[in-house]
N, C-alpha and C positions, 0 to 999 in steps of 0.2 A: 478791655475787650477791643478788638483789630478785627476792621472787615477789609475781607480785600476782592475787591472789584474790578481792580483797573487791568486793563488787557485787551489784547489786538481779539478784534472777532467778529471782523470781516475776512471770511474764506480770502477769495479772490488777494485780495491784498496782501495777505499770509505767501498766500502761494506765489506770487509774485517776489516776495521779498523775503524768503525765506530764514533766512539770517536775523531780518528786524524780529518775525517772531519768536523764534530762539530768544534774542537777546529781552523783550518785553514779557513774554510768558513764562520762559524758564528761570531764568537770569532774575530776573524781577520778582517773580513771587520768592525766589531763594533769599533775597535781598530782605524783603518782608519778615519771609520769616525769621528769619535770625534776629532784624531788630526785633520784631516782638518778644523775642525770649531774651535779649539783652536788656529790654525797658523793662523785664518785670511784668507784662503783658499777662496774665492769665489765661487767657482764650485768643486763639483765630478764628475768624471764620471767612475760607475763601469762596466766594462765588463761581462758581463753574460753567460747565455748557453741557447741554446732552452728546455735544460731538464730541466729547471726548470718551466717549462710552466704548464706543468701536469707530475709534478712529479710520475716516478713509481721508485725510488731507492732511497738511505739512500745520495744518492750525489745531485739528484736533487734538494731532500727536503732541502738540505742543501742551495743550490744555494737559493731554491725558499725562504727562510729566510733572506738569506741576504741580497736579493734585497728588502723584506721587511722593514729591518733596513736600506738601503740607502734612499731609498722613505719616512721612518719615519726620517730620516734627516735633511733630504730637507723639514721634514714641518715644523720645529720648529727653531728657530733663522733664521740667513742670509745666510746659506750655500744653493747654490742651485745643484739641484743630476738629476743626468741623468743616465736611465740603460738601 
């Protein structure tokens, strides 16, 4: 089992550096996921934010992608994704 925590989530700093959250939020849980379905991983489970619900900031949208690519995961081969 894979928990995945790590990520930019502070607004402000997001929005400033736009790019770095792309590359920590998007980038990086894609990164996750795949190894956990290459180790043979059974389960994800990514942690989230409620700002990605309705995103209004350059961090939520980012959150709300990622949890996109964890859900697109979870529906393809045997990894199963919880977020």
């Amino acid at each position: 089992m894979v928990f995945h925590a790590a990520a930019l989530k502070h607004v402000p700093l997001v929005e400033e550096t736009p790019g770095e959250g792309v590359r920590t939020n998007e980038i990086g849980v894609r990164n996750v996921t795949r190894i956990a379905a290459a180790s043979g991983a059974e389960h994800l489970t990514f942690i989230s934010t409620d700002k990605a619900v309705a995103p209004a900031s350059v961090m939520g949208a980012t959150k709300r992608v990622a949890e996109a690519l964890v859900r697109q995961a979870g529906a393809v081969g045997r990894l199963r994704t919880s977020v």
